[in-house]
C-alpha positions as a Markdown table, in Angstrom:
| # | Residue | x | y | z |
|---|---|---|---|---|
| 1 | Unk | -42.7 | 116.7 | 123.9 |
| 2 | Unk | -44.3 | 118.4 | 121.0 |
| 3 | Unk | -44.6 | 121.6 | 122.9 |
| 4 | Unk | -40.9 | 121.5 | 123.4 |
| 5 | Unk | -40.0 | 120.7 | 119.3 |
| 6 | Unk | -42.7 | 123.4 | 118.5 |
| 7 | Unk | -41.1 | 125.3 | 115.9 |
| 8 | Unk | -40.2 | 129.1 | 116.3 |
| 9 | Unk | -43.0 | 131.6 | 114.8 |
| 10 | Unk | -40.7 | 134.1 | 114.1 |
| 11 | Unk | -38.1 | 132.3 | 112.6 |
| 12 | Unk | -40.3 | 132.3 | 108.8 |
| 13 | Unk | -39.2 | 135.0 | 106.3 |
| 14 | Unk | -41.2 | 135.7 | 103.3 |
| 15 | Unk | -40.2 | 133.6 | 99.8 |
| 16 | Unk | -39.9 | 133.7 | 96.4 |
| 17 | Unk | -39.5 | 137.5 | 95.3 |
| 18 | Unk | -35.7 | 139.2 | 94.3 |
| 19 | Unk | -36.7 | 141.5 | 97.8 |
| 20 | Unk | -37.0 | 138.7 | 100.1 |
| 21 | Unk | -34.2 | 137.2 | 99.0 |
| 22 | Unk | -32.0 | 139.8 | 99.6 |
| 23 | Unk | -33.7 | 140.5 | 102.8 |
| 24 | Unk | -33.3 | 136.9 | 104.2 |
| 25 | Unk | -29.3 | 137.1 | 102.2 |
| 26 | Unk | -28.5 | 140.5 | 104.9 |
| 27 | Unk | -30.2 | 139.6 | 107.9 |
| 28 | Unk | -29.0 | 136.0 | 108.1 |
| 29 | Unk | -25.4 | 138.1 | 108.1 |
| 30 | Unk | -26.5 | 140.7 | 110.4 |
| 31 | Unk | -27.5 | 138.1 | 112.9 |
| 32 | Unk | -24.5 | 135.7 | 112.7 |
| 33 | Unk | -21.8 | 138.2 | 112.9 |
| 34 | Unk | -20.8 | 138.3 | 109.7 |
| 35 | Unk | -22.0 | 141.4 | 109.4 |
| 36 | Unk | -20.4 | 143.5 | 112.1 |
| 37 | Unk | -21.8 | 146.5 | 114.0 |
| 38 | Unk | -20.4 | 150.0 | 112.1 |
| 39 | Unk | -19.8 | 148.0 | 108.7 |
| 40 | Unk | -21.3 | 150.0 | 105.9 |
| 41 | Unk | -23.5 | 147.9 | 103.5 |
| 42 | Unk | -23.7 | 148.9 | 99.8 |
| 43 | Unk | -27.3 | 148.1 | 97.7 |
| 44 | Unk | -24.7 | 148.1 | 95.1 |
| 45 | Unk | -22.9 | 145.1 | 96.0 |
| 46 | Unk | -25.6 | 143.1 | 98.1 |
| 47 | Unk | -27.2 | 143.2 | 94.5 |
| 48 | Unk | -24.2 | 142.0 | 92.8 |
| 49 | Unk | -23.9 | 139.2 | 94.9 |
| 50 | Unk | -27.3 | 138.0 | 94.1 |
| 51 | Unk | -27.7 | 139.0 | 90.5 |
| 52 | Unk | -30.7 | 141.2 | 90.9 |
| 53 | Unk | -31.0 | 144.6 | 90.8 |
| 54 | Unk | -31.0 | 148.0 | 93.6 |
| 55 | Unk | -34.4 | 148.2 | 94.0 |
| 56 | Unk | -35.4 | 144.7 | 95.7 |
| 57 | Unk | -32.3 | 145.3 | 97.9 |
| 58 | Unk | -33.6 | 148.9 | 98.8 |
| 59 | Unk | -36.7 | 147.5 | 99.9 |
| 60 | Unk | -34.9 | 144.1 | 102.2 |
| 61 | Unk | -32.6 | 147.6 | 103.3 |
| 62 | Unk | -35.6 | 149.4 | 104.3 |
| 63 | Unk | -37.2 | 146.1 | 106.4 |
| 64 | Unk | -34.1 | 146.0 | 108.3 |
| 65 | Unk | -34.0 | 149.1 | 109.0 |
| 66 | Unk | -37.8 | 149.0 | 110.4 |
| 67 | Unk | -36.1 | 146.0 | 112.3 |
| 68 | Unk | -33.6 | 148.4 | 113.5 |
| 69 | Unk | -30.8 | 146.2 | 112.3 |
| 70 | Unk | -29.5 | 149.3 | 109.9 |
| 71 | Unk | -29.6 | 152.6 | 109.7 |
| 72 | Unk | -29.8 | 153.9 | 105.8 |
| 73 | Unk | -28.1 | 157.1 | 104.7 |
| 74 | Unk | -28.8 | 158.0 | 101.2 |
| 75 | Unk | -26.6 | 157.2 | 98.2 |
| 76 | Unk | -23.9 | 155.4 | 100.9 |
| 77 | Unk | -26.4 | 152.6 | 101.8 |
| 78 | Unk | -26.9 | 150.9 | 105.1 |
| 79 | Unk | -24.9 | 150.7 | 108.4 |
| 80 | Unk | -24.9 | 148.0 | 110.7 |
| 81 | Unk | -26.1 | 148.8 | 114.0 |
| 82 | Unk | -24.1 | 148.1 | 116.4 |
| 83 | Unk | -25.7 | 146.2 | 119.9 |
| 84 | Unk | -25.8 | 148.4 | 122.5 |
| 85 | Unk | -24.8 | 148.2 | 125.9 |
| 86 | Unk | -28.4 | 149.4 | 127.2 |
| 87 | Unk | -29.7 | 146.5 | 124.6 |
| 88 | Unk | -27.3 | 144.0 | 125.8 |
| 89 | Unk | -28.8 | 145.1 | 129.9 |
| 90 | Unk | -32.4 | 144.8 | 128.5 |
| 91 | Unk | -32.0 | 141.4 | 126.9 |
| 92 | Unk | -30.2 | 139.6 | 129.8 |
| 93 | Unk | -32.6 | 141.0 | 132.2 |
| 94 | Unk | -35.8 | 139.6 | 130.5 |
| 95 | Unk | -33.9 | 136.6 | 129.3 |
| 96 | Unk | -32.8 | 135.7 | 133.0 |
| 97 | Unk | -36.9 | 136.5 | 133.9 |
| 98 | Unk | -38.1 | 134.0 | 131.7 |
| 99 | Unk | -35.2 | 131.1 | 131.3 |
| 100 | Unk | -34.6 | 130.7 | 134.9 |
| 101 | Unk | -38.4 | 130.3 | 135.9 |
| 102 | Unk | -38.6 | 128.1 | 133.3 |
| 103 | Unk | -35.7 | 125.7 | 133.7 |
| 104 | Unk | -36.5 | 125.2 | 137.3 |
| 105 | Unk | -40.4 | 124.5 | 136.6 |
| 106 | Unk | -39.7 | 122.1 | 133.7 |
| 107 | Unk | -37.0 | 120.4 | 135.4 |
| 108 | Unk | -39.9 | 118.5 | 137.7 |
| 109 | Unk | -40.4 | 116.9 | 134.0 |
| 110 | Unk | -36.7 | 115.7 | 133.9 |
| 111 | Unk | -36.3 | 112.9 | 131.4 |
| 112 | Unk | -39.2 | 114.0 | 129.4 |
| 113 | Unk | -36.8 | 116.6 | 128.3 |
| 114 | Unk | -33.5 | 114.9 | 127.9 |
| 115 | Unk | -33.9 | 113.3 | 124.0 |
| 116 | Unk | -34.6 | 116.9 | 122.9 |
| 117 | Unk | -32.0 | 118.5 | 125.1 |
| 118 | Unk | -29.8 | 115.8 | 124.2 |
| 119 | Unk | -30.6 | 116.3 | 119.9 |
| 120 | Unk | -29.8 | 120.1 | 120.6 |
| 121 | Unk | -26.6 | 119.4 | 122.2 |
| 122 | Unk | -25.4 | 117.3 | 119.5 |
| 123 | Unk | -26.3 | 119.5 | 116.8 |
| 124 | Unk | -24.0 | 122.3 | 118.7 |
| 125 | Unk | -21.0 | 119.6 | 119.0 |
| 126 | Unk | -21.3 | 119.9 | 114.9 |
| 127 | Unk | -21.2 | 123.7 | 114.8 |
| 128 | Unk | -17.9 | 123.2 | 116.8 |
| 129 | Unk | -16.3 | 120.0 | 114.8 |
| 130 | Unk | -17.1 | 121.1 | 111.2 |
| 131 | Unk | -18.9 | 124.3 | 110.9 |
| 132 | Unk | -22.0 | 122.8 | 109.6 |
| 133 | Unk | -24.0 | 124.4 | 112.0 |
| 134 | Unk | -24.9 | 128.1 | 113.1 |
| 135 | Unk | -24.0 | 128.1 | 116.3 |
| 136 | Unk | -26.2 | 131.4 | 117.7 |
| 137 | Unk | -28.8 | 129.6 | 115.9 |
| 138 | Unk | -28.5 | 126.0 | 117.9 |
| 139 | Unk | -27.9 | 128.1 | 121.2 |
| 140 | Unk | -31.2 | 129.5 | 120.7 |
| 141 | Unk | -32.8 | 126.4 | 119.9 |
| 142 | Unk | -31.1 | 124.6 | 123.3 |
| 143 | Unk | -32.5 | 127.5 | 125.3 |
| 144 | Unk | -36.0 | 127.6 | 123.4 |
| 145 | Unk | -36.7 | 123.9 | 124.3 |
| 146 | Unk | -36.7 | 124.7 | 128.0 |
| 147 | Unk | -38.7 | 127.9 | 127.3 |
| 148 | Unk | -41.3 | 125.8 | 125.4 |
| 149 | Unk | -41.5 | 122.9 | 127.7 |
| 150 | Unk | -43.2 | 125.2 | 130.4 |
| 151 | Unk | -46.4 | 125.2 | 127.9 |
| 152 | Unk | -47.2 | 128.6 | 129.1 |
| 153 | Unk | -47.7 | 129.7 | 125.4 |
| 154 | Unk | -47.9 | 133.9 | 126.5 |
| 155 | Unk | -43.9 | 133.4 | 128.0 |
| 156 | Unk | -42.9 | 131.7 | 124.9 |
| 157 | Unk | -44.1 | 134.5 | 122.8 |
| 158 | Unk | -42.4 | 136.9 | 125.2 |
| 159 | Unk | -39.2 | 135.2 | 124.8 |
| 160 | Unk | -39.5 | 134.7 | 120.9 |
| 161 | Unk | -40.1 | 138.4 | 120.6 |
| 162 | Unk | -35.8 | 138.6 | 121.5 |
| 163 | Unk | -34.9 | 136.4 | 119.0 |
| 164 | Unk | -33.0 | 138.5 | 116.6 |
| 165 | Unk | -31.6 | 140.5 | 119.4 |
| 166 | Unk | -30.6 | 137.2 | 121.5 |
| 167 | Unk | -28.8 | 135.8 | 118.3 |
| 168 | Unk | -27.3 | 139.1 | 118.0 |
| 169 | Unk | -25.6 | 139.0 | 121.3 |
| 170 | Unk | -24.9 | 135.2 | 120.9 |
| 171 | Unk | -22.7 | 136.0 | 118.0 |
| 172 | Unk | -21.0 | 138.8 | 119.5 |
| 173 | Unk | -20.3 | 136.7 | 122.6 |
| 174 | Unk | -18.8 | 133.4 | 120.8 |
| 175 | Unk | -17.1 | 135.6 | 117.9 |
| 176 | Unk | -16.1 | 132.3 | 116.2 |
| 177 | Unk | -13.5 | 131.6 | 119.0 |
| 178 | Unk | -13.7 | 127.5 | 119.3 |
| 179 | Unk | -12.6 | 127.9 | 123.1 |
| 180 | Unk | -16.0 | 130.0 | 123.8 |
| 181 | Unk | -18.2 | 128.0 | 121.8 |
| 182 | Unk | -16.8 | 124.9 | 123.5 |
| 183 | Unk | -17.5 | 126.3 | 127.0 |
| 184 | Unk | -21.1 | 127.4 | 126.4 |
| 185 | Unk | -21.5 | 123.8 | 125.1 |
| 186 | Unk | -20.3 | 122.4 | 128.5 |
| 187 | Unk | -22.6 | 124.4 | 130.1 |
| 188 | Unk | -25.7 | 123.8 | 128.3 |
| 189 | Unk | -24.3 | 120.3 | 129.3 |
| 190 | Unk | -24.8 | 121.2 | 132.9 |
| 191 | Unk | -28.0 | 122.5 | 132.5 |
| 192 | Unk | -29.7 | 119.3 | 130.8 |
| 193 | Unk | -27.8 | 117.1 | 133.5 |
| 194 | Unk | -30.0 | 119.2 | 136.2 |
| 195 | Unk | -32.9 | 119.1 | 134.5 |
| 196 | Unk | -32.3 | 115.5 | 133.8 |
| 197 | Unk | -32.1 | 114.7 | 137.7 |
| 198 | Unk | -35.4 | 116.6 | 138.4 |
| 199 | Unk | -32.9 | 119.9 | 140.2 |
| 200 | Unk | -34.7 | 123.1 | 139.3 |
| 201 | Unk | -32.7 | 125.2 | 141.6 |
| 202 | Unk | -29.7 | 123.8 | 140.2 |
| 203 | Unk | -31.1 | 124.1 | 136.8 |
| 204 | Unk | -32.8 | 128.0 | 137.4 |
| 205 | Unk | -28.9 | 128.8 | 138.5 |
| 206 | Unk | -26.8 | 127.2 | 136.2 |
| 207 | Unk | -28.8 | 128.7 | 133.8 |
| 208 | Unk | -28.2 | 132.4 | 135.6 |
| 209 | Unk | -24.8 | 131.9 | 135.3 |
| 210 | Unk | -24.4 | 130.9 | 131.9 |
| 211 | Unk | -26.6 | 133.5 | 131.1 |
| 212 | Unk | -24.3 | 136.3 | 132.8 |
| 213 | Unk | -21.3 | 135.1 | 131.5 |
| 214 | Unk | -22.1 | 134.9 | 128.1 |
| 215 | Unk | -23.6 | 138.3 | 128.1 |
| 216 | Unk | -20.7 | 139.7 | 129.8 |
| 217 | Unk | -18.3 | 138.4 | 127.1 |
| 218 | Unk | -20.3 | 140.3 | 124.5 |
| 219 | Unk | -19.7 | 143.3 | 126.2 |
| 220 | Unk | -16.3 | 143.3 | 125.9 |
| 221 | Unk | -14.7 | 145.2 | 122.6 |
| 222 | Unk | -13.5 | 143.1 | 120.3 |
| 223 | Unk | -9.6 | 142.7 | 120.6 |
């Protein structure tokens, strides 16, 4: 199940200068939430916080911006962009393309995919218990195992390609309310128990579902 395990290409950031660092210090935040759409990031304090100086945040501020993650506005700093509802459309529609071909074919594997599946599932039962783990991260992981599994190397590309966006949403959607992150574990639950006993169509529509619902709960303005 190497294919499965592969690790994820995009998931690498760059090492070891002051501007990396504070890239890999914002986008982490931008992707889990912390960071929220409309807040107003100064190079001032993002340097403060790491003990460097402007100019290595100015350049992580102007990758993220290439990323589309901020917008800069001179001498203010950066703004979080918020996800868009015609982004949020975009993403569940090629993310219900892929996933649901690809839970349905790989479920014909069945147990071959249940230790991973089942290591993935665990891991999200700790972001839950103790905080230990990102849970947008270990959601993408879960779905990215049944993505890989396929072995058709051009859709896993495709789908890597969302990553940032998809963990984006993901954060939006669970917005560190327990109740949430519990249900979408209970579903991925549902999903490896289908796969496990070899029922694509069940698999290719609990996966729809799931899909759906967690999108549509990202849509919704926070309360």
């Amino acid at each position: 199940m190497e294919d499965a395990l592969a690790p994820d290409p995009t998931a690498t950031v760059a090492t070891g200068s002051a501007a990396a660092r504070a890239y890999a210090h914002v986008k982490q935040r931008l992707l889990d939430g912390r960071y929220a759409g409309g807040t107003l990031l100064s190079e001032n304090e993002i340097a403060r916080q790491l003990g460097i100086s402007r100019t290595p945040v100015r350049q992580a501020f102007l990758q993220l911006e290439a990323e589309e993650l901020l917008e800069l506005y001179p001498r203010r700093g950066g703004l979080v962009r918020p996800v868009s509802a015609a982004e949020i459309e975009d993403v569940l529609e090629a993310r219900l393309l892929i996933e649901q071909h690809c839970a349905r074919r790989v479920a014909a594997r069945g147990a071959e995919l249940t230790a991973a599946l089942e290591e993935s599932l665990a891991e999200q039962s700790r972001a839950l218990v103790d905080g230990s783990v990102d849970f947008a991260s270990s959601d993408r992981r879960f779905h990215r195992t049944i993505v890989a599994a396929n072995r058709n190397a051009i859709l896993t590309r495709q789908y890597d390609s969302l990553r940032d966006r998809q963990r984006r949403i993901t954060a939006a959607a669970v917005a560190e309310d327990r109740d949430r992150v519990a249900r979408f574990i209970a579903e991925h639950r549902e999903i490896a128990a289908a796969i496990e006993r070899r029922d694509g169509d069940a698999a290719a529509e609990l996966t729809a579902a799931h899909l759906r619902g967690a999108y549509a709960q990202a849509r919704r303005p926070p309360a």
